[in-house]
N, C-alpha and C positions, 0 to 999 in steps of 0.2 A: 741443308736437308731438314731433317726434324719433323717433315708433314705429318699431321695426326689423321688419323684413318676412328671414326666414330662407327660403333654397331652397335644401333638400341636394340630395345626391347627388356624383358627381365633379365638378361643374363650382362645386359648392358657393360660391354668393354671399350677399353680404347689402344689402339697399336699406334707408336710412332715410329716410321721409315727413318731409321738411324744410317744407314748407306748401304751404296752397294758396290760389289768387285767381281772382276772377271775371276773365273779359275778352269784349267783343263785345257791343254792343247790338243787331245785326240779328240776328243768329245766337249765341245765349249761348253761352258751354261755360263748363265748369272747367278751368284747369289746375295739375295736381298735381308738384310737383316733389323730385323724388327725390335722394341724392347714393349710390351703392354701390360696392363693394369686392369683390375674392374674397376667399374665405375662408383658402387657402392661397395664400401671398407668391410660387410659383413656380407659377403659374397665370396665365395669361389667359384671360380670359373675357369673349366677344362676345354684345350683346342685339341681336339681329335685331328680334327681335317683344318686347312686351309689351304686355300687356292691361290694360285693368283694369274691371273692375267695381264701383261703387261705392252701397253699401246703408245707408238710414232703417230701422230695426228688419225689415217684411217687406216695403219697396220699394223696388226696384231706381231709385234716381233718374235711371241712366246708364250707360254704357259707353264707353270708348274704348279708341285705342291710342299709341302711342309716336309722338312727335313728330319724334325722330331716327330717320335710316335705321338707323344701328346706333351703339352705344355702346362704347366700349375701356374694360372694367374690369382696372386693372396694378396695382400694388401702390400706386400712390396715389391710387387710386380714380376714380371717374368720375361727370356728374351727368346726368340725364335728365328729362323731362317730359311725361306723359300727358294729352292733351286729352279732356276728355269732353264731347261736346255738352249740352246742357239744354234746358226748356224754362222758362218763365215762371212753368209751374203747377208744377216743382222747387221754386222759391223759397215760394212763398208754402203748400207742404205743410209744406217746411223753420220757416219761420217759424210754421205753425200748430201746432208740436210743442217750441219752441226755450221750453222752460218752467224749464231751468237756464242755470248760466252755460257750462257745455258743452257740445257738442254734438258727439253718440257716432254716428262713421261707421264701417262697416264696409266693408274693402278687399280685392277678391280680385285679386289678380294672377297672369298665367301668362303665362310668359314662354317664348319662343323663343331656345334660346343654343349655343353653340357653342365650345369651350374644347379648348386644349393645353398642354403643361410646358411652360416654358421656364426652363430653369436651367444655369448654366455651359458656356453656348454652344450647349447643346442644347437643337433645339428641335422639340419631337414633331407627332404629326400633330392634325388638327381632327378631332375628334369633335363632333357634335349631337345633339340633344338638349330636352326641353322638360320646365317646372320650375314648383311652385305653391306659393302662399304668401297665405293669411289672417291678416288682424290688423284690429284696431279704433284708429281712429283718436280722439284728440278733439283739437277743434276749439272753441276759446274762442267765446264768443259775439259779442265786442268785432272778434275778427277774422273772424269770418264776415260781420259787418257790412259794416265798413271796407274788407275786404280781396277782398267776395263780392257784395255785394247793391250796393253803391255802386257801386263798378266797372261793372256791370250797368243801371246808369243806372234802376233798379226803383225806387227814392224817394231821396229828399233826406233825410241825418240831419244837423242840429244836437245835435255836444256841447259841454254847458256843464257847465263844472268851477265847483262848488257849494263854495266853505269855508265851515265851520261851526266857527264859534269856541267855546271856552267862556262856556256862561253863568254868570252868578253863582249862582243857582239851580241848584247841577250836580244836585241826585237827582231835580226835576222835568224835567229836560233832558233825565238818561240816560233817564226816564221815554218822554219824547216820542219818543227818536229810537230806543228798544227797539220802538215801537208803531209806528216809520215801517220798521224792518227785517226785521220779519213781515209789514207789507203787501208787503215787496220778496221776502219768502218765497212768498207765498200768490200774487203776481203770476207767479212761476215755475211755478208748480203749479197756475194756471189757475183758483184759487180765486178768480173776479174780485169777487163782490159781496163777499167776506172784505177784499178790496183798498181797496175806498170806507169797510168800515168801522173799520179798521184808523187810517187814515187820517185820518177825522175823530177818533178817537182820541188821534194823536197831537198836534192842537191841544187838546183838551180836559184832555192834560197838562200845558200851558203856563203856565207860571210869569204870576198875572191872566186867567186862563181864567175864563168865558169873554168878559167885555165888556173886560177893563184888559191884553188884551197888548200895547195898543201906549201902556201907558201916560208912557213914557219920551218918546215925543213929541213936541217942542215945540210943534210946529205943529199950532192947534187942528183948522184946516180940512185938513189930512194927514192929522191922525190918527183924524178923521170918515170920510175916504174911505178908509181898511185898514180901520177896523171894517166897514164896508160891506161890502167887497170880499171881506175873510176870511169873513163871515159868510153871505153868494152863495156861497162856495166850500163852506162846511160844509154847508151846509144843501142844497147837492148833492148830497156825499156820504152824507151823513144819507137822502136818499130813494131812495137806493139800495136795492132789495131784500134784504133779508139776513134771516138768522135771530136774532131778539132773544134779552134774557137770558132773557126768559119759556120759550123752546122755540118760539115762534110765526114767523108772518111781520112783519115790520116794509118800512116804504117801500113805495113808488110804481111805481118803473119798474122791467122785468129789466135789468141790467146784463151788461154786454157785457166782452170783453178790451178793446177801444177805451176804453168808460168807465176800465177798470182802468188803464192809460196815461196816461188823461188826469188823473186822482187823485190817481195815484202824482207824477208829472210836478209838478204843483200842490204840494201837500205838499214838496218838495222843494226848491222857489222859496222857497215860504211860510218854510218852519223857516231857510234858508241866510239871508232878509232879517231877520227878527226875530233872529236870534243877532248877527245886525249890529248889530242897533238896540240891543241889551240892551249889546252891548259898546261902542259908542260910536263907532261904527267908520262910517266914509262909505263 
């Protein structure tokens, strides 16, 4: 984050977008918080008002204003916070469009201020004044999660941190896990049936693809139920609609972003247990 938001003129300041977070399940908002400075060390400068506006490419998700009555920006600065109400159907426009790992807001702010010298004991009169400032924000997607959507009590996320060891096999491995990082491409980009097949892909680089990957196994009756289990999971993916090598249609059912989720999701389990198993690893 850290975007700087510039307002000349005399009372010339500067606000930097330090983050933002959900809060309030009855009533949603955002609040966005600010830390700014004037621009000249012998200036003070009061925010009566600010505004702000905040835009998804050409919709307006919200509006608010300044959470404090007023703010003292001195020479070592001052911090503030904009509430924006929301609604439900923000979030879930948000998440229909959230196809990278960023996410590009755009911020208008206009502020209400009021500013005099004060230097070497002299201290002039208040002038007012009103002052505007656009910039674009971005906004990770990790933290729009954690920090936006959770807060907001909207779903439940489970993260599970996946290590993936080296296999012994590394140019079959980098193989699998290049075909598991295009489907995390094509997931972004809304490419979902690209996502299933991507996917099954990436097991069918696996080092004993596609009956002997769990062939390390000891356990005869174990290692009966992953082949099972893996091969339920591909053969999901696999009938997923997509376009074949032919140019044609291949698979069964349209695939959804949810399928693509749930694929990707899968795949991800899959490669992080079997890199286990290849390395010996409990």
């Amino acid at each position: 984050m850290g975007t700087d938001f510039y307002f000349p003129g005399n009372a010339a300041f500067n606000l930097t977008f330090d983050s933002i977070r959900g809060e309030g399940r009855v009533a949603p908002r955002l609040v966005l918080s600010f830390s700014g400075r004037p621009v000249m060390e012998q200036t003070r400068v009061d925010v009566d008002q600010l505004r702000a506006e905040l835009w998804l490419d050409t919709e307006m998700l919200g509006s608010g204003s300044m959470r404090e009555v007023t703010v003292h920006l001195l020479r070592h600065g001052g911090n503030l916070q904009v509430v924006v109400p929301i609604s439900r159907d923000v979030l879930r426009y948000v998440d229909d469009r959230l196809r990278t790992d960023y996410l590009s807001l755009r911020l208008d702010l206009r502020a209400g201020v009021r500013w005099r010298h004060e230097s070497d004991g002299q201290v002039g009169e208040w002038t007012d004044g009103d002052a505007f400032s656009q910039a674009t924000v971005l906004v990770t997607r990790s933290d729009w999660v954690m920090n936006v959507v959770a807060p907001l009590g909207v779903e439940e996320f489970v993260l599970i941190e996946l290590p993936i060891p080296p296999s012994p096999d590394r140019e079959r491995w980098k193989e699998s896990l290049g075909h598991l990082a295009e489907a995390e491409q094509f997931y972004h980009q809304g490419n979902d049936p690209e996502v299933l097949h991507r996917c099954y892909a990436a097991f069918e680089a696996l080092e004993g693809a596609p009956k002997d990957i769990f062939a390390l196994e000891s356990d005869p009756d174990k290692r009966s139920r992953l082949d099972e289990a893996l091969k339920s999971a591909k053969t999901y993916m696999h009938s997923g609609r997509h376009v074949s090598g032919a140019g044609g249609q291949s698979g069964g059912f349209a695939v959804d972003h949810r399928d693509a989720a749930f694929a990707l999701g899968q795949t991800k389990i899959w490669l992080s247990y079997i890199a286990r198993l290849l390395q010996g690893l409990h």
